[in-house]
Backbone bond lengths (Angstrom), bond angles and torsions (degrees), N, CA, C in turn:
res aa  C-N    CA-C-N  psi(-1)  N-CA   C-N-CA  omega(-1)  CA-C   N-CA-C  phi
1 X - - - 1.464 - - 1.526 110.67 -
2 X 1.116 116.15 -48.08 1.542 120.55 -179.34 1.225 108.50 -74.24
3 X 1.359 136.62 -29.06 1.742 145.92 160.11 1.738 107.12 -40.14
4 X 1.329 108.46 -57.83 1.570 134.44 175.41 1.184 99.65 -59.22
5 X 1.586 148.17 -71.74 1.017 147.36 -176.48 1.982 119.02 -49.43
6 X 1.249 86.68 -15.24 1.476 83.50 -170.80 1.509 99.66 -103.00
7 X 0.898 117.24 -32.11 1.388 121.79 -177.57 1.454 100.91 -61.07
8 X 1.527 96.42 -67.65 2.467 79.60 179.52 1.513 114.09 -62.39
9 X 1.148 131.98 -6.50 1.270 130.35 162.15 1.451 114.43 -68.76
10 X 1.267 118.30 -60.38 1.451 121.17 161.59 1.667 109.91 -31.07
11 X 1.212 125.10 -80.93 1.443 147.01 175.30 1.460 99.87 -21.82
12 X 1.754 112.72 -69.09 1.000 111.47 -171.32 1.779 117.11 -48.25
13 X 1.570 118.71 -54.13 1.305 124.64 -166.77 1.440 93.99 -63.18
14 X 1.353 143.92 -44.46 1.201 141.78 -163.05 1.516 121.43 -61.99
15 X 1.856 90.97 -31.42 1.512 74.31 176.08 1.872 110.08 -121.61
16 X 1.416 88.97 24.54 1.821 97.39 159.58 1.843 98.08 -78.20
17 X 1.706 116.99 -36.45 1.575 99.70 -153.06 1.706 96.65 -77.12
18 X 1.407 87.45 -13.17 2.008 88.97 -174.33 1.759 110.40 -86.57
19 X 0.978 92.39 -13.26 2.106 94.09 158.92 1.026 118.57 -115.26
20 X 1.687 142.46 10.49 0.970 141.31 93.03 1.290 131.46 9.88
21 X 1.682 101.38 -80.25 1.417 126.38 -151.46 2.317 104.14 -84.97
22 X 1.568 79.00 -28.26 1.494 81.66 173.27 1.726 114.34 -97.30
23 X 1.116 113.94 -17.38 1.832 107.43 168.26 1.217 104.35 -83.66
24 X 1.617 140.10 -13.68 1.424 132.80 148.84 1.446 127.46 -15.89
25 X 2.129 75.73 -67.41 1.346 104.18 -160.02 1.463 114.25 -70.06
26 X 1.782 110.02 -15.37 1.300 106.08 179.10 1.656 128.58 -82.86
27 X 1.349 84.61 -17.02 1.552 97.56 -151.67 1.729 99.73 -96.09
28 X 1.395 98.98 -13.20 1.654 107.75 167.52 1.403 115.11 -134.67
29 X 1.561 92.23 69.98 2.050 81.24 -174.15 1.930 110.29 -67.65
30 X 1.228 113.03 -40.69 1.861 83.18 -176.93 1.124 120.32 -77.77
31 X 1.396 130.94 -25.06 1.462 103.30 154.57 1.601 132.17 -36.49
32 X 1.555 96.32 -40.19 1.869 92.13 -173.05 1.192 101.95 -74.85
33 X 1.546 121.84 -24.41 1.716 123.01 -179.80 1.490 105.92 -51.70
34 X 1.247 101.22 -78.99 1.631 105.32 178.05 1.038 113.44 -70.80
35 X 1.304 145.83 5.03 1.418 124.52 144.35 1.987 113.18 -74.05
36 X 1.296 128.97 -40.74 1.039 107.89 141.49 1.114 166.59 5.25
37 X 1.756 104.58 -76.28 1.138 123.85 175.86 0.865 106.88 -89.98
38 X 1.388 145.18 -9.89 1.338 165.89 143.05 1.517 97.79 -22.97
39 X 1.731 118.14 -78.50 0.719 138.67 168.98 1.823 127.41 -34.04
40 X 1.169 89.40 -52.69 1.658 88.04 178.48 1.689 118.95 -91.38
41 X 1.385 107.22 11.12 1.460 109.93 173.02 1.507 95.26 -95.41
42 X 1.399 135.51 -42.87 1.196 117.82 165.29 1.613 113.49 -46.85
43 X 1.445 112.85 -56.20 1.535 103.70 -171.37 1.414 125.26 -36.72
44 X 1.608 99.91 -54.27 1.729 115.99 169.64 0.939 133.18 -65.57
45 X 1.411 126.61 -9.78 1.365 125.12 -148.56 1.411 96.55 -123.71
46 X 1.879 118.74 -35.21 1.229 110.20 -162.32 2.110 104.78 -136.13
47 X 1.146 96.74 -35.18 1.754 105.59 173.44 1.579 116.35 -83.11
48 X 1.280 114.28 -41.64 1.569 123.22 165.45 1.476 98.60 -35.12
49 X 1.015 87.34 -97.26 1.788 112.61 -163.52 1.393 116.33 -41.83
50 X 1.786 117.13 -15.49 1.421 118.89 -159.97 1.513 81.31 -97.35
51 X 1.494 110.88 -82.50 1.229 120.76 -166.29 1.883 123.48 -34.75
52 X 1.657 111.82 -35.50 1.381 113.32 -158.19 1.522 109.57 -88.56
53 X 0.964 148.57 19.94 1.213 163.59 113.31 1.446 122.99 -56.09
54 X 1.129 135.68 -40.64 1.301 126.81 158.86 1.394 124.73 -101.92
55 X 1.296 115.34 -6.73 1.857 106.86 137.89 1.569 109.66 -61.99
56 X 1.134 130.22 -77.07 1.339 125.76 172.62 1.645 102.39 -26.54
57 X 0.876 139.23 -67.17 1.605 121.16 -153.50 1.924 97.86 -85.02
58 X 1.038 134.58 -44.26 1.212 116.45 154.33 1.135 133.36 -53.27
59 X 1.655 138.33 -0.52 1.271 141.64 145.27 1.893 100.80 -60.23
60 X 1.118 86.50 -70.41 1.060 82.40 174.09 1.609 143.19 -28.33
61 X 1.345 105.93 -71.39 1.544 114.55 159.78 1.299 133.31 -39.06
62 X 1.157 107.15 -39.41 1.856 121.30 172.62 2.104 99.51 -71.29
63 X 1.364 108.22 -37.77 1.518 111.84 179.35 1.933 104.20 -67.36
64 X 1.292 116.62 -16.08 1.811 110.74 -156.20 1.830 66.91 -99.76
65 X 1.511 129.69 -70.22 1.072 121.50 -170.57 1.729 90.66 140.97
66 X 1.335 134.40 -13.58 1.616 134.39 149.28 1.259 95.37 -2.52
67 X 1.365 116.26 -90.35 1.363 108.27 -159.61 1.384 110.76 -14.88
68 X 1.626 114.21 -101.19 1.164 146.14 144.61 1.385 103.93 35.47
69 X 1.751 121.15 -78.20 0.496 153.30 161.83 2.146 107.30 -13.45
70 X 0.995 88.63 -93.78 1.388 125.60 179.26 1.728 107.76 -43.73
71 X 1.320 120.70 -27.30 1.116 142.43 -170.83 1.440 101.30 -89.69
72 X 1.238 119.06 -45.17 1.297 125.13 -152.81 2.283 88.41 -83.67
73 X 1.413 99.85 -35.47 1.402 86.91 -176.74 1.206 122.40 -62.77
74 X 1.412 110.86 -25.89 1.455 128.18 -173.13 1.543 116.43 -64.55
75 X 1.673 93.23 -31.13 1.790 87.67 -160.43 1.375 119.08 -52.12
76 X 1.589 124.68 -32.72 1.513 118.53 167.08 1.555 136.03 -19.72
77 X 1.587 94.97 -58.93 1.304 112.78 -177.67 1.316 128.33 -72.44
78 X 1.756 106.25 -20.00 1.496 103.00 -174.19 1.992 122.81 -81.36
79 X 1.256 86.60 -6.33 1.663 97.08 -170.19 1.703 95.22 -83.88
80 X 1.425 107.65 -36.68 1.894 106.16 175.69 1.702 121.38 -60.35
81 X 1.826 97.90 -49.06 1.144 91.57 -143.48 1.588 92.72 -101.26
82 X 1.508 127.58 -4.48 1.279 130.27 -175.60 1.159 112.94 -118.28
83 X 1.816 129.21 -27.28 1.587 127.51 -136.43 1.115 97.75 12.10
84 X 1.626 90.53 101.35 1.526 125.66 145.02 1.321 123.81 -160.84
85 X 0.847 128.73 144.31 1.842 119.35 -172.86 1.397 91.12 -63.82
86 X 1.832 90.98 165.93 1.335 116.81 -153.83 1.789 95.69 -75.72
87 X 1.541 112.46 -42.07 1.669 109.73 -174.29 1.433 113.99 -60.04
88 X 1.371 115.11 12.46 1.421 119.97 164.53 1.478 119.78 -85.84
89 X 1.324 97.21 -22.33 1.663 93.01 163.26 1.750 114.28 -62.31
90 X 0.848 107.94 -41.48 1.805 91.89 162.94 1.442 123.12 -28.58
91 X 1.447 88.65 -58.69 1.594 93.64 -173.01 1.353 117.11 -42.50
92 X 1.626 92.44 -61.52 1.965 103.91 -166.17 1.382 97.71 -65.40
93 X 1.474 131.92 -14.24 1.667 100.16 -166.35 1.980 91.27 -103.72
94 X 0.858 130.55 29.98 1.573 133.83 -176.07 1.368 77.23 -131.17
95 X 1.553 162.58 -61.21 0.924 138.28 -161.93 1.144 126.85 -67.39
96 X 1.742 113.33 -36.03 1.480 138.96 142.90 1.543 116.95 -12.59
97 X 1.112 81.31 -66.98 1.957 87.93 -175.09 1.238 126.72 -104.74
98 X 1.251 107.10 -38.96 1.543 88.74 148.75 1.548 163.78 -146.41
99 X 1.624 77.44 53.78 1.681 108.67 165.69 1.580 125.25 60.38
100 X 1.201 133.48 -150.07 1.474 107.49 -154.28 1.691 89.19 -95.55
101 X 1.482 101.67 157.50 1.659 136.02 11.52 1.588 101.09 -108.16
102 X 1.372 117.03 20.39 1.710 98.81 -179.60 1.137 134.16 -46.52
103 X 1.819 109.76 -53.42 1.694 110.97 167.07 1.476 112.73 -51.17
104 X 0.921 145.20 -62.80 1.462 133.13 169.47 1.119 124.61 -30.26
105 X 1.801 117.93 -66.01 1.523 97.09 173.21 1.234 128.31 -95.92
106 X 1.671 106.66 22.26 1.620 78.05 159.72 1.973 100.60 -107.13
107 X 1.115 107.19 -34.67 1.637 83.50 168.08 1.522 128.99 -46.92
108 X 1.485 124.81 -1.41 1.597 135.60 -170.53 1.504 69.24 -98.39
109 X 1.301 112.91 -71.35 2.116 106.89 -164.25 1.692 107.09 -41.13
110 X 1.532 132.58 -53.62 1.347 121.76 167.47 1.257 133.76 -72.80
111 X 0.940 116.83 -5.03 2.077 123.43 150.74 1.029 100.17 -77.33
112 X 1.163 139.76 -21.42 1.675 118.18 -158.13 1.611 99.28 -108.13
113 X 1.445 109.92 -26.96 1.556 103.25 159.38 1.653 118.54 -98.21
114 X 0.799 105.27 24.90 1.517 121.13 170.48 1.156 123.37 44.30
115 X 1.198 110.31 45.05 1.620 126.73 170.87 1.673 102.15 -108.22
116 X 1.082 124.80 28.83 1.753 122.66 143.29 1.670 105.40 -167.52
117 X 1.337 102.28 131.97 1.539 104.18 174.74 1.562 124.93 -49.92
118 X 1.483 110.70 171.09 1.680 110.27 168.11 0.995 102.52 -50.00
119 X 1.520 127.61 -73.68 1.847 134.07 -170.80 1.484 124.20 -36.07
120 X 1.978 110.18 -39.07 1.103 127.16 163.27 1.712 114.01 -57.57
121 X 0.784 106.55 -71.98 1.942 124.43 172.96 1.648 88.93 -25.62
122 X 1.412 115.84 -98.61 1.371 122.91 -175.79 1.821 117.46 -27.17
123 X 1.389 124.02 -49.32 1.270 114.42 165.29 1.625 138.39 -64.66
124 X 1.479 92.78 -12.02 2.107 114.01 179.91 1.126 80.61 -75.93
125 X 1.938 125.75 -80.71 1.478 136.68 -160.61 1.564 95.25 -14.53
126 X 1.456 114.86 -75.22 1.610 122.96 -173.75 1.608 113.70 -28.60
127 X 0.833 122.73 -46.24 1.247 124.75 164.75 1.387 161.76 -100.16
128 X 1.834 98.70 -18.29 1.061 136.05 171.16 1.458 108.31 -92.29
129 X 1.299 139.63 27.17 1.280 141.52 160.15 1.377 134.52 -113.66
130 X 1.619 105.83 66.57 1.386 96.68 -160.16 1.659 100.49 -131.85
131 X 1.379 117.26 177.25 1.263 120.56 179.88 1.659 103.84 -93.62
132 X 1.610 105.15 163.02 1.159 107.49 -156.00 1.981 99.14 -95.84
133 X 1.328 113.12 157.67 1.357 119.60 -163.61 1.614 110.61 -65.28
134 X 1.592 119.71 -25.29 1.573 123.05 -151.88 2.267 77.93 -81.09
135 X 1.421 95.62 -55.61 1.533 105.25 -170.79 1.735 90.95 -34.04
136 X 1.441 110.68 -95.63 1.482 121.37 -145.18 2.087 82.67 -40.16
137 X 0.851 120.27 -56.42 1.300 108.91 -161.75 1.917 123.20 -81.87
138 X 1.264 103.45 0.52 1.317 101.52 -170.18 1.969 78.44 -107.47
139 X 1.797 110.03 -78.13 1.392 107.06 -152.92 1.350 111.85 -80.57
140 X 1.204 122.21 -2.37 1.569 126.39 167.68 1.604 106.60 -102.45
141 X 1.462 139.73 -69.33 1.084 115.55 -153.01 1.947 118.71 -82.29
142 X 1.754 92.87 -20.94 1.291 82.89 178.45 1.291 92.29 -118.96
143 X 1.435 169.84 -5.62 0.822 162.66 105.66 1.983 111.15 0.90
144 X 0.752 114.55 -96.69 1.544 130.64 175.73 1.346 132.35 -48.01
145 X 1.637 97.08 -43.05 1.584 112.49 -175.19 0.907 126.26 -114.23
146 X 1.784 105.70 -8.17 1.604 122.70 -175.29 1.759 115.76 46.19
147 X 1.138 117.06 49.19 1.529 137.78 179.05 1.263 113.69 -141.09
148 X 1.256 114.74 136.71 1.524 117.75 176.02 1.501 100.64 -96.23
149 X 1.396 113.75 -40.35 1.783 125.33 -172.71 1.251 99.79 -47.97
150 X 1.363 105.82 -64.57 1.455 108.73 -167.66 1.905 122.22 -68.46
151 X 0.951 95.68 -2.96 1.656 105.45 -177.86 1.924 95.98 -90.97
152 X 1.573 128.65 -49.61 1.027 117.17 142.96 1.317 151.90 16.66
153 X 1.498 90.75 -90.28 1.891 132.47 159.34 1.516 120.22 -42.45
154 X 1.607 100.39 -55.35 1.868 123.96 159.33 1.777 96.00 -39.74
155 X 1.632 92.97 -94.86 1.606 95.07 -169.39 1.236 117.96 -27.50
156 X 1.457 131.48 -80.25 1.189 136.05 -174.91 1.477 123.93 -37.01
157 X 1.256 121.50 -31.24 1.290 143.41 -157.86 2.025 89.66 -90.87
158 X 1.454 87.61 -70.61 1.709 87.81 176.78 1.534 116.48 -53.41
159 X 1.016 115.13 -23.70 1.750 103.17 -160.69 1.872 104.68 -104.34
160 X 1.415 97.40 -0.37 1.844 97.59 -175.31 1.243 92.93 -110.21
161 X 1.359 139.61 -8.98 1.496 150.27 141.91 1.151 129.46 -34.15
162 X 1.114 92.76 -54.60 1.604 118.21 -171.94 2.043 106.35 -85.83
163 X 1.305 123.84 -39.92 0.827 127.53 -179.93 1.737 115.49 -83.26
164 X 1.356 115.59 -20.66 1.156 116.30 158.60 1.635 127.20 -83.89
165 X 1.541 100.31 -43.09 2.265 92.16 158.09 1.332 97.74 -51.98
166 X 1.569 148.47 -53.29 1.612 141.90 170.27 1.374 94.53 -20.57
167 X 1.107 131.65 -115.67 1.477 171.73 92.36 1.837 85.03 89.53
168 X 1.353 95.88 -65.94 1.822 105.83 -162.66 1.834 107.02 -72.12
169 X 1.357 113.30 -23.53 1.415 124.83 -168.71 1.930 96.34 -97.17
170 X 1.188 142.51 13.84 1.139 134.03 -150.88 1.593 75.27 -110.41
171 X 1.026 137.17 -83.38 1.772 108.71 -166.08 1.871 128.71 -56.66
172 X 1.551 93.42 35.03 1.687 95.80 -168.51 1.556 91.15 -101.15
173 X 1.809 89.84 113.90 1.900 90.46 175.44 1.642 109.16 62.70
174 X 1.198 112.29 45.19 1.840 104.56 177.19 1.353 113.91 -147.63
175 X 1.463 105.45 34.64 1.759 124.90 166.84 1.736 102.64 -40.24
176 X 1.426 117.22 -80.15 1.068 131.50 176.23 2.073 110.89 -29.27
177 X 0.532 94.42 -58.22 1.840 111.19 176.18 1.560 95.59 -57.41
178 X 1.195 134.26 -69.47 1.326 144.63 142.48 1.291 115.94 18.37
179 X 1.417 110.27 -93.42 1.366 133.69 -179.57 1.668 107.89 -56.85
180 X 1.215 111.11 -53.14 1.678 110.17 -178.87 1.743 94.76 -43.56
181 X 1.244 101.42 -69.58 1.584 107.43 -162.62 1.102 119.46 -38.45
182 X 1.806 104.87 -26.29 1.924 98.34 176.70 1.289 125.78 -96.36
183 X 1.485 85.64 -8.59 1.920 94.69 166.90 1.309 105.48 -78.70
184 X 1.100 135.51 -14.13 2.038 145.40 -170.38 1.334 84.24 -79.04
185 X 1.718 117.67 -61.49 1.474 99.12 -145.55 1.600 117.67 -83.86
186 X 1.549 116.01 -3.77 1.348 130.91 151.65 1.752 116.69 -39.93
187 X 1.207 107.59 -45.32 1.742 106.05 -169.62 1.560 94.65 -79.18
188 X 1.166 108.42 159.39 1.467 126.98 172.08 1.432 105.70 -90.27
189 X 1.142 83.13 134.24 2.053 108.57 174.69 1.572 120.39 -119.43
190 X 1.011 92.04 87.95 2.053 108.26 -169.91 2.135 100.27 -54.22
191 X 0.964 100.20 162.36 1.660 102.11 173.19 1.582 112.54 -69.39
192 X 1.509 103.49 -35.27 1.360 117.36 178.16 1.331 113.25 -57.83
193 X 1.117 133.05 -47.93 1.616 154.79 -176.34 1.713 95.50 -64.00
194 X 1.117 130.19 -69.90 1.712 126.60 161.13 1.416 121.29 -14.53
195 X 1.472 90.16 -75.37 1.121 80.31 169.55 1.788 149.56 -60.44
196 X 1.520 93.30 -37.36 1.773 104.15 165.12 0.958 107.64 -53.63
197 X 1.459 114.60 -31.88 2.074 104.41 175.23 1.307 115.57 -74.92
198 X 1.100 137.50 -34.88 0.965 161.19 -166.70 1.872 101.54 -52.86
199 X 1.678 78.20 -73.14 1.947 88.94 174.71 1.559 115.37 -78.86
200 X 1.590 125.02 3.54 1.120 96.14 172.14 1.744 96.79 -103.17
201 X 1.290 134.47 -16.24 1.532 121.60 164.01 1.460 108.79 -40.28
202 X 1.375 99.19 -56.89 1.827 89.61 -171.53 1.488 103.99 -63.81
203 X 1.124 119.10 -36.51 1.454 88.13 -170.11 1.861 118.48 -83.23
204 X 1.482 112.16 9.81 1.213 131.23 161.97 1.341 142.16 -79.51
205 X 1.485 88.70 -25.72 1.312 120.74 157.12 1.794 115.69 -76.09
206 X 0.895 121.89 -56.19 1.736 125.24 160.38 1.322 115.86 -41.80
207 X 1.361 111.25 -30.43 1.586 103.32 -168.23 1.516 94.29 -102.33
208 X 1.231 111.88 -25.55 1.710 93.63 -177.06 1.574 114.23 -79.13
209 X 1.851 108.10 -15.54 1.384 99.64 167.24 1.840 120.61 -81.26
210 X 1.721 96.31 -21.68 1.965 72.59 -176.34 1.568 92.69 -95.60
211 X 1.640 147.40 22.30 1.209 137.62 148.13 1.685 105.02 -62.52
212 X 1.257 99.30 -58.06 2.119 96.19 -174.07 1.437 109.17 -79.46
213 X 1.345 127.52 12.57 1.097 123.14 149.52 1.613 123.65 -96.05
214 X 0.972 114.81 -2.16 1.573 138.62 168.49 0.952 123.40 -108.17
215 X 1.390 119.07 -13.56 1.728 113.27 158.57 1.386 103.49 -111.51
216 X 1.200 128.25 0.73 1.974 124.21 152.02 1.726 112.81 -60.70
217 X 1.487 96.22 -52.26 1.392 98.93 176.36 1.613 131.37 76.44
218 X 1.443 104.60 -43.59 1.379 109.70 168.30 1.295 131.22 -52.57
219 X 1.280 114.80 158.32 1.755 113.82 -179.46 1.339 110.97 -90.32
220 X 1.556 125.56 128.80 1.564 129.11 166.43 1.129 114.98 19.43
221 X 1.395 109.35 -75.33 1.421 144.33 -176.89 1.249 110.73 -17.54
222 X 1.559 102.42 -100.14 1.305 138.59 166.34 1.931 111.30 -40.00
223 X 1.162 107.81 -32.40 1.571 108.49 169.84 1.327 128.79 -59.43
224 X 2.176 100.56 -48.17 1.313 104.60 175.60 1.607 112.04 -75.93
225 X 1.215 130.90 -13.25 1.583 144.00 166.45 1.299 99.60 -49.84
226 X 1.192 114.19 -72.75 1.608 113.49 -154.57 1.752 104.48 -79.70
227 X 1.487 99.84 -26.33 1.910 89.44 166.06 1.369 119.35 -56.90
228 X 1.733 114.31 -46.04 1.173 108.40 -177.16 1.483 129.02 -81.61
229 X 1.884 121.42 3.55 1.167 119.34 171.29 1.523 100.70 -91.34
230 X 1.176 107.52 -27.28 2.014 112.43 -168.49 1.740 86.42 -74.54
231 X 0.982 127.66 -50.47 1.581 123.99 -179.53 1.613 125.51 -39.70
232 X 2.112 86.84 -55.03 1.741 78.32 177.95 1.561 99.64 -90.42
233 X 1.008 147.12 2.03 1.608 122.80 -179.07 1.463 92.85 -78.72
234 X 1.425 135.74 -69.83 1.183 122.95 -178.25 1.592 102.81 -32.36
235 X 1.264 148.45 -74.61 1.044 140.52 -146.21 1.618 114.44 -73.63
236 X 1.455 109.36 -14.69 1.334 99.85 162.77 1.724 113.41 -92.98
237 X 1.268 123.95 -7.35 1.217 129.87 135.42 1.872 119.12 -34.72
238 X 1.131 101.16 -58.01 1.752 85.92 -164.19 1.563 95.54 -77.26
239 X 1.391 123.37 -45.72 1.651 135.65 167.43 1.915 98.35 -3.58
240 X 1.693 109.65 -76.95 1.116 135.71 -153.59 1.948 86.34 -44.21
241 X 1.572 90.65 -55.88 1.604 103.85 -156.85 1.167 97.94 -55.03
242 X 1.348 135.37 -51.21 1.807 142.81 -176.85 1.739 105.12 -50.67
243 X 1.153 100.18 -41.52 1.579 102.91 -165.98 2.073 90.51 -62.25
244 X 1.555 92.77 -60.71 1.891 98.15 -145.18 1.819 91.63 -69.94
245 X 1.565 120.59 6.13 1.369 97.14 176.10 1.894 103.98 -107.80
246 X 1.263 96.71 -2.49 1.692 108.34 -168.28 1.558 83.46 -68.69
247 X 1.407 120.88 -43.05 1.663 116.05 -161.34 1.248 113.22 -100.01
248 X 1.579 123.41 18.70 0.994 122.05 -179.72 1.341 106.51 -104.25
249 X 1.189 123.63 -32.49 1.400 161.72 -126.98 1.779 98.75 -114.56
C-alpha cells in the first residue's frame, strides 16, 4: 500500500514539474528562444565538431577489433592494481576513449551476464567512469576556453582521479581475490615462465583482434557508413539534451 502510494505521489510531482516547466516556457517565450539557441550554438560550434570524429573512429576501432586488441594487453594489470578480472579491461579502455556513459553501460551489460560480480561492478564504476579525451580537449579546452594548456590540466587531473578512486577502492569486498593472490605468490615464477607469458598475451591479443574482426564481418566500406550514421544520431542525441537543459537552466 505505501509502495502504491508513493508511486502516484511520485507521478503526481513529475508531472506538476513538467507543467511547470512548460507554463515557463510560455509565459517567457524569448528567453526560452535564446536560451535555446544559446544552446545549440554550443552544440555546433564546439561539441559537434569535437566529439564526431572520434565517435566515428572509435566505431570504427571496436569494428577493426583495436579495442579488443588493446584490452587483451591490459588484462595483466587489472587483477594487481584494481582486483578485478582481466575482461574488465574492456571496460576501462572504452571508457578511456570514449567517455560517458560507456563504462557504465557496459559494466551494467557484464553484471547482467554475469561475468563480474556486484562488488566487482562497483569497483570498475570507480574507475571506469570517465569522460572521453577528444571532449575535455576538443569541446572544453579549445572549444570553450580557447586553451590547449588548460585542456591538458583537465585530462591529467581527470584521469589520475579516476585511477586513484581505482587504486583506493581495490580492497572494497575483495577478501576472496585476496587469498587467491597469496596462494599465487607462494608458487615460484622462473624468468623463463615471464616471459612465455609475456609472448603468449601478445599473441592473445592478435587473436582476439582478428576473432572480432571476423565476427564484425563487414566490409571497410559499410563500417565507416554505419560509424558515421551511429556517430551522428548519438550526437544529435546529446544536442537534444544541451538544448532542453540550456532552457531549463
Amino acid at each position: 500500500m505505501k509502495n502504491m502510494d508513493f508511486a502516484k505521489g511520485s507521478s503526481l510531482f513529475q508531472g506538476l514539474i513538467a507543467f511547470m516547466f512548460v507554463s515557463a516556457i510560455i509565459i517567457f517565450p524569448l528567453e526560452s528562444y535564446q536560451s535555446a539557441l544559446s544552446g545549440l550554438n554550443i552544440f555546433l560550434q564546439s561539441v559537434f565538431p569535437a566529439l564526431l570524429p572520434f565517435f566515428i573512429t572509435s566505431e570504427i576501432m571496436i569494428g577493426l577489433g583495436v579495442v579488443d586488441f588493446i584490452s587483451v594487453l591490459l588484462n595483466p594489470i587489472m587483477e594487481p592494481l584494481f582486483c578485478c578480472p582481466g575482461d574488465s579491461s574492456f571496460i576501462w579502455v572504452m571508457s578511456m576513449t570514449s567517455g560517458y556513459p560507456a563504462g557504465a553501460r557496459l559494466t551494467a551489460m557484464f553484471l547482467k551476464h554475469k561475468r563480474i560480480t556486484p562488488y566487482e561492478a562497483q569497483r570498475i564504476l570507480t574507475f571506469s567512469s570517465t569522460s572521453g579525451p577528444l571532449f575535455m580537449m576538443g569541446a572544453v579546452a579549445i572549444g570553450m576556453m580557447g586553451t590547449k594548456i588548460g585542456g591538458l590540466i583537465i585530462l591529467l587531473s581527470h584521469y589520475i582521479a579516476a585511477l586513484f578512486l581505482g587504486l583506493c577502492f581495490r580492497f572494497y569486498h575483495s577478501k576472496n581475490y585476496l587469498l587467491n593472490k597469496t596462494r599465487s605468490i607462494s608458487n615460484k615464477v622462473t624468468l623463463g615462465k615471464l616471459k612465455q607469458e609475456s609472448n603468449q598475451v601478445l599473441l592473445n591479443a592478435i587473436l582476439a583482434l582478428s576473432k572480432a574482426r571476423k565476427e564484425d564481418g563487414r566490409p571497410f566500406g559499410q563500417l565507416i557508413g554505419d560509424a558515421v550514421r551511429n556517430s551522428v544520431n548519438v550526437l544529435w542525441t546529446v544536442g537534444g539534451f544541451i538544448v532542453l537543459f540550456s532552457v531549463l537552466i
